[in-house]
C-alpha positions in Angstrom: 178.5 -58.3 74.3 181.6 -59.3 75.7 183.2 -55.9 74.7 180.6 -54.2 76.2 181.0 -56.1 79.6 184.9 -55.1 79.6 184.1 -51.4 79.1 181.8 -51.3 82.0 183.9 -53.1 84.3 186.5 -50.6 83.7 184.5 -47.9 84.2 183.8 -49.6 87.3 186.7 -49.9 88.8 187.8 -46.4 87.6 184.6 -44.7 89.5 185.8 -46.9 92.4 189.7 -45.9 92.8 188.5 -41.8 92.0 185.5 -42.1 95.1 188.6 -43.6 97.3 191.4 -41.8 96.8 189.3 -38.2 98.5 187.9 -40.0 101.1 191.6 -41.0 102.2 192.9 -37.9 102.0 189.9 -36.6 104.0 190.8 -39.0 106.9 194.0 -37.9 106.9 193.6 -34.1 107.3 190.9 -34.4 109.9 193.5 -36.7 112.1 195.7 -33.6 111.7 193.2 -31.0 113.0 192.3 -33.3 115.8 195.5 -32.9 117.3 196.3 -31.0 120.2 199.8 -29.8 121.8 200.3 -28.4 125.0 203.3 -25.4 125.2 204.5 -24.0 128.0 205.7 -20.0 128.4 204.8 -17.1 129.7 201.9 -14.6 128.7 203.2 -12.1 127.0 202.4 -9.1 124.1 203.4 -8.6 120.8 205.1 -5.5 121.4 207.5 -7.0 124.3 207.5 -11.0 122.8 210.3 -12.5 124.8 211.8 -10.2 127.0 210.4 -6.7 128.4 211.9 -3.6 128.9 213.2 -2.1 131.9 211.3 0.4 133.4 207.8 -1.1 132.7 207.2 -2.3 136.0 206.8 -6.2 136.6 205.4 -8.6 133.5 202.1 -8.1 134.6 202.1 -4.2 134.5 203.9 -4.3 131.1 202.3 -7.1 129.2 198.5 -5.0 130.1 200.0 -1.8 129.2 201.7 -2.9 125.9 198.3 -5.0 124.8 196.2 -2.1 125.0 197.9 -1.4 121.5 198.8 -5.0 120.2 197.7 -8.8 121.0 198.7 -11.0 123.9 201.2 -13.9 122.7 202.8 -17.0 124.5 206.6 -16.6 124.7 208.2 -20.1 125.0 211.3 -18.6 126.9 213.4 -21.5 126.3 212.9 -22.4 122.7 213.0 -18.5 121.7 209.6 -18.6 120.6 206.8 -16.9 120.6 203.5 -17.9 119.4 200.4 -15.8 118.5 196.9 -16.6 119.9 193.7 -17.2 118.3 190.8 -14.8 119.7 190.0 -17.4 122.2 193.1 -17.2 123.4 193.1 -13.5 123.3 189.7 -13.5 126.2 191.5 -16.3 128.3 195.3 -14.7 127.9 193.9 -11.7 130.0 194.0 -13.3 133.5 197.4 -14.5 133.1 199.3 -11.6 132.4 203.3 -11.9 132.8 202.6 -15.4 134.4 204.3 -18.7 133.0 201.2 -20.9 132.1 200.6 -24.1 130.1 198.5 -23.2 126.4 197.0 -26.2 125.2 195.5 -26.0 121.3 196.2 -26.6 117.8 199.2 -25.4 117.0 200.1 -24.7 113.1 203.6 -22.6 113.0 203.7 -20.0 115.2 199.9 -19.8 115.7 198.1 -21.9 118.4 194.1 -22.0 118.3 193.8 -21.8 122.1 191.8 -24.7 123.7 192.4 -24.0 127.4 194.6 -21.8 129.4 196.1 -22.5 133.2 198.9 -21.6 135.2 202.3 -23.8 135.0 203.1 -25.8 137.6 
């Protein structure tokens, strides 16, 4: 009997620890998602990234011409960056063509699941 008992308390407390230990790490990872960053840069496509070329006309002209065969991105300027934009961010990033804006979203390397989009103050 008493042999007995001892067994099933261990398999007690094992059942216990193995249903805690997932739930922990579950916690954990949605804190992560969860957070948001806000970067700022300028609206920008693939094709040109930080910098674009002469003779395209203004950042506005080019960034619309270029997109039409790639993907608008946000170009952090002064970190060297440039970030690529979740479809979201694709239908917002229109309206701020070549303008210097604050992206706020997940960001996860260089890709940012766009929230919202607004000009930089």
């Amino acid at each position: 009997m008493r042999n007995t008992f001892f067994r099933l308390t261990v398999v007690l407390l094992v059942l216990g620890a193995a249903s805690i230990v997932p739930l922990s790490g579950l916690a954990q990872n949605s804190n992560n998602k969860a957070q948001e960053r806000s970067l700022v840069g300028y609206i920008s496509d693939n094709h040109c990234g930080l910098k674009h070329m002469k003779g395209m006309g203004d950042d506005k002209s080019c960034t619309l011409m270029c997109v039409k065969n790639g993907k608008f991105v946000l170009a952090d300027r002064d970190h060297k960056r440039v970030y690529q934009l979740d479809k979201t961010g694709q239908e917002k990033a229109r309206e701020f063509a070549g303008q210097k804006v604050k992206v706020t979203g997940r960001v996860s390397g260089r890709n940012i699941r766009v929230t919202s989009i607004e000009l930089a103050a």
